[in-house]
Phi, psi and omega in degrees: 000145180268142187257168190319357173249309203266356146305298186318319218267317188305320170331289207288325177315304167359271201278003214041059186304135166160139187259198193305000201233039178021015114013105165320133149270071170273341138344293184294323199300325187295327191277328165275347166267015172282294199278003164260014153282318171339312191275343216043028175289319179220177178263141166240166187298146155354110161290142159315145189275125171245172182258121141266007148348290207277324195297337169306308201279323191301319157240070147291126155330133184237147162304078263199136145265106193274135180311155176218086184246140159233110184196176173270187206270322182298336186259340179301336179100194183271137198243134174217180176248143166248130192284115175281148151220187200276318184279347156325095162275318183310306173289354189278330175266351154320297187302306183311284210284334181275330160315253163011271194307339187211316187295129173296007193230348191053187166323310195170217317311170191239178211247126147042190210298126188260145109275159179224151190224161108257114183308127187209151202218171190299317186328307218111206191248141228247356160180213206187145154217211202182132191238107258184161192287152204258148171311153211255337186225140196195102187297299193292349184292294186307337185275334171307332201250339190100001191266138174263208216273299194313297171325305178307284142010295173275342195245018182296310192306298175356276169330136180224158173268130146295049239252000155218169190188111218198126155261096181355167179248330173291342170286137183229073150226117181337134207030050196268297176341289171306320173299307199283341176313298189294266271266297172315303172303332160307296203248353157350264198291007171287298200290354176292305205294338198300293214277346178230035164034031147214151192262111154265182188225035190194126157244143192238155157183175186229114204239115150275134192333304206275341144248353207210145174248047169029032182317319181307318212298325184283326186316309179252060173022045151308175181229120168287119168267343206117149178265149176295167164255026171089357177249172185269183176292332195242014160318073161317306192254079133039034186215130213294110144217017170299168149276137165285144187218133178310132124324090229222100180228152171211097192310121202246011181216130211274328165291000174352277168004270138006294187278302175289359159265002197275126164314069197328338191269064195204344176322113177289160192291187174293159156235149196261143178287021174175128198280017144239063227218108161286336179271141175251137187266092191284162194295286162248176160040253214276320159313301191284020147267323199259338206288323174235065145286102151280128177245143152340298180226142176329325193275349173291331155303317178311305170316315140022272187299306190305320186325298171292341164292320192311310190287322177321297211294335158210116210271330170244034176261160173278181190304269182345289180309316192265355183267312166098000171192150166341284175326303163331319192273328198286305178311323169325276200300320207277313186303324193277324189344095191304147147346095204088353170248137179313158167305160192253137204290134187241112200265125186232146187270000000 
């Protein structure tokens, strides 16, 4: 029997899964065959027995001796960011472990697509933040920017969160915060656009009221919109226990507007790098993850593309929820529908 690696891989040979370095997208593929075993859609073979050993001793706390500097910012020397990634494991448990350790959120997880930073001065690294999928309904945000619930839909991935954000606590230099913000909001929408194909053009974030005044985020001319109501990302039932926390946005673009206000069934088309150009450029994403699945018929690529935009913009919502109407889900449901099985009964409360 074939396992659960070695199905995915068979999938995408299928569907012709594969990205731009012509690779099998066998991640993604494994992860969309999960959630229709989830579903009770398909069966998937036995999973492999794994040891969690090692991964137990591996986030154990570790001990760790953190700078301890008080000076100004012209005498600490030159300050930068370093790009963590997942395959880092030494900055990824620095980052990890400077979280853990001093952010009132720990470490994580963090929500749907990421970056991670650390701040680092000749000393060694003086914090860290971290940029992360955006809140999915955000009244004072959505009235600012102008969004009803369709738009808003098409155009959430553009947003990003800040979603940590931490200066060591022994370091004490004055206008350190804000400089490593601006260094971070500078180079932002390159490194969003380098690893998930979209530019955004708006960073969010949340600061509570009841400890912290958001002082940096005004240093580096963020905008107070307004407070939360206290509920959290998985408030299902509508009932606040959260801390209320100040609203914090920053326009990474001088037409921002402009953008977040454009109808998404509007999504311009591939673009060819020259107009007798054989190469095609995808428009965004969800086209380079996706873009080249033979599918049948067009309209099923389309549907496709929405789907993954629907789930990118809310990464923990059920079907109903990230799709935002009937049609939609139902269209949902018909895409995973395997081949050769009746359609699958879609069900409304």
């Amino acid at each position: 029997m074939l396992t659960r690696t070695a199905l995915s891989r068979e999938v995408c040979g299928w569907l012709g899964w594969q990205g731009a370095d012509g690779q099998p997208k066998d991640m993604s593929c494994r992860v969309a065959l999960l959630e229709l075993s989830r579903r009770g859609i398909i069966e998937l073979p036995a999973g492999q027995a794994v040891s969690f050993a090692k991964s137990r001793e591996a986030s154990a706390p570790v001990r760790r001796d953190w700078l301890a500097i008080e000076t100004t910012l012209s005498d600490l020397g030159p300050v930068w960011l370093v790009a963590v990634d997942s395959g880092q494991a030494e900055l990824s448990s620095t980052w990890s472990a400077m979280m853990q350790a001093h952010h009132p959120l720990g470490a994580g997880a963090l929500c749907g697509a990421q970056l991670r930073y650390l701040a680092a001065c000749e000393a060694g690294f003086v914090g860290g933040l971290s940029f992360s999928a955006p809140a999915w309904r955000l009244a004072p945000r959505d009235e600012w920017i102008g969004w009803d619930d369709r738009i808003r839909q098409a155009q959430l991935s553009k947003v990003v969160a800040n979603s940590r954000f931490l200066i060591v606590p022994s370091i004490r230099v004055p206008n350190l915060a804000s400089h490593v913000l601006s260094q971070a909001l500078a180079r932002l929408a390159n490194d969003w656009q380098s690893r998930y194909g979209i530019t955004p053009v708006l960073v969010e974030t949340f600061v509570d009221r009841s400890q912290y005044r958001g002082t940096c985020y005004r240093a580096a001319n963020w905008r107070l919109l307004g407070q939360t109501q206290g509920r959290g990302r998985q408030d299902r039932r509508h009932v606040a226990q959260e801390t209320i926390k100040d609203i914090w946005v920053y326009p990474l673009q001088s037409h921002w507007q402009a953008i977040l206000q454009a109808d998404g069934d509007t999504l311009a088309p591939p673009r060819c790098v020259s107009p007798g150009a054989a190469q095609i450029i995808p428009a965004d994403w969800a086209e380079e993850e996706f873009g080249g699945c033979d599918l049948p018929d067009v309209r099923l690529q389309r549907r496709l593309l929405s789907l993954a935009r629907d789930f990118y913009g809310r990464p923990t919502a059920h079907v109903a929820q990230a799709c935002a109407s009937r049609a939609k889900t139902k269209a949902a449901y018909r895409t995973w529908t395997p081949p050769g099985l009746p359609d699958f009964q879609f069900m409304t409360a």
